[in-house]
N, C-alpha and C positions, 0 to 999 in steps of 0.2 A: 367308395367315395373318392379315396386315392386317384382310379383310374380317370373318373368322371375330372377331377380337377385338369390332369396330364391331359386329356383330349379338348378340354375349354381351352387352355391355355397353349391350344397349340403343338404340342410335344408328343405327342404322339396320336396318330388316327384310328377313330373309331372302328370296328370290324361291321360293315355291314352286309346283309344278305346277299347274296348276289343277286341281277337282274330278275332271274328267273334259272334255277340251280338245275331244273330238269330239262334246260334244253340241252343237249349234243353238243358238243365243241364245232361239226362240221355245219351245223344250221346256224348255230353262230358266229361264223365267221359268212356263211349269207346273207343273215339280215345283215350284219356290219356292211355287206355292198351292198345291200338293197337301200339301206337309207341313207347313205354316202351321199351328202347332196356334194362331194367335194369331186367326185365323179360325174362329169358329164350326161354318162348314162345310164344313172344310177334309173332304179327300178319303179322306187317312191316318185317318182318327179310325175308318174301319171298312173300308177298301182298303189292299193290301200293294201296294208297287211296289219294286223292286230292295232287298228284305229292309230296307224301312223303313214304317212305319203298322201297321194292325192286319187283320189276315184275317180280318176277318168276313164281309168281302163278296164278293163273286164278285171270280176273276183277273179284273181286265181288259185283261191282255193276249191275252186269247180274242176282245174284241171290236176289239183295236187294229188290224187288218185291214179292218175295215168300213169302208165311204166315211165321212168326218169327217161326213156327215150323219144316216145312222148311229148313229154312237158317239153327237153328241150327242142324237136320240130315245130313245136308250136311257140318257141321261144326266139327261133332265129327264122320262121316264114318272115318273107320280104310284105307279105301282100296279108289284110285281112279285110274279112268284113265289117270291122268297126269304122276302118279309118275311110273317108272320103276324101275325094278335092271338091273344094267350095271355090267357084270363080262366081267372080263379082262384076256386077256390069259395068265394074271401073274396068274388065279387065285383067283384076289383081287375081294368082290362083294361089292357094295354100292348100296343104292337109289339114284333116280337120273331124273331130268324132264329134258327131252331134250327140248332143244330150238329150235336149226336149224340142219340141216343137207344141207350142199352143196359138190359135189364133194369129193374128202377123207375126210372130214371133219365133225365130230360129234358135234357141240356145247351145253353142258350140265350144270348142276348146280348138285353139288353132296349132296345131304339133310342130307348123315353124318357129316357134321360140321355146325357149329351156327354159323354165317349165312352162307345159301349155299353156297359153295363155286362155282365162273364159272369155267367152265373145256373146253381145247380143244383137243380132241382125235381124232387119226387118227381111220379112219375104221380097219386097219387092227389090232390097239388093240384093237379091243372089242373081246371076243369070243361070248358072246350071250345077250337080250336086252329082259329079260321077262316081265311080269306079276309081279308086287309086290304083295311079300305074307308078309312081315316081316314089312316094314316101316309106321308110323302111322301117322294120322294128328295130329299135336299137340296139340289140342285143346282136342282130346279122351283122352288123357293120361296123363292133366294137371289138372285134379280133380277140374276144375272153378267151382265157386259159377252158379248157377241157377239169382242169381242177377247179376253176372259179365258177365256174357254169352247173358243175356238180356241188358244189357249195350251195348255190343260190335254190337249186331245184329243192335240196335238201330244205333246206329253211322253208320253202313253197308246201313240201311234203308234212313237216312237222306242224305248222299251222294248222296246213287241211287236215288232218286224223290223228296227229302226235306221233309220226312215224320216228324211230328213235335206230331205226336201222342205218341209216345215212345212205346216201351213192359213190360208187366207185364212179370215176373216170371211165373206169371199161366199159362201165353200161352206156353210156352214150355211144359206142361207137357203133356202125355198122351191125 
């Protein structure tokens, strides 16, 4: 009862469980970037991982199986099939992953703003819905350490199947 007094009162702090005690130290310092909204290109801003960040992007726990070399080519490709450009017959063009399409209705997420923004557009403003040549994943463009990138892959890994192995650095390279 002693203690319970000394933790009400301030003076000393409770011991609590940790987050989750079985994950890795090196997947935890992943998710710590992945949800980092205090980073620009943090990974949440348009990836869902354990019902935290935003779904706009592919699971990837579909790729957390692939060798860590792998994940990360598919981490730092400039170009995917998700992302489009949406030009509008204002003119205006943006990237942009569409979500849904039902009846007049476009449902999109526009990748020029942090975080995407959702968008809903009628059909009749889109003029055209290409190929992205211009927008990049943000991982290519964010100059991550070879340690931080094996961090994150880690954390990808452990979600997808409880990989408790972690990545070196080495395995990414060449």
């Amino acid at each position: 009862m002693l203690w319970l007094s000394l933790v009400l009162a301030g003076l000393i702090a409770p011991v609590l469980p940790a987050e989750n005690p079985d994950m890795p130290a090196q997947a935890a310092r992943g998710k710590g970037f992945f949800l980092d909204a205090a980073n620009k290109v943090h990974c949440s801003s348009c990836h869902e991982m354990e019902k935290q960040g935003t779904a706009v992007g592919p699971d990837l726990t579909k790729v957390g199986r692939l060798s860590p070399r792998a994940v990360l080519i598919s981490m730092l490709s400039t170009r995917t099939v998700y992302v489009k450009e949406v030009e509008l017959k204002t003119k205006d063009k943006f990237p942009a992953m569409i979500a849904s399409e039902s009846g007049n209705e476009v449902k999109l997420y526009d990748l020029s703003r942090t975080p995407p923004a959702p968008m809903t557009l009628e059909k009749t403003a889109i003029y055209a819905v290409r190929d992205n040549g211009v927008w990049k994943h943000p991982p290519e463009s964010a100059g991550l350490s070879a340690e931080k990138l094996a961090d994150i892959i880690s954390y990808v890994r452990w979600v997808a199947f409880g990989d408790t192995k972690g990545v070196s650095p080495d395995e990414l390279k060449q």
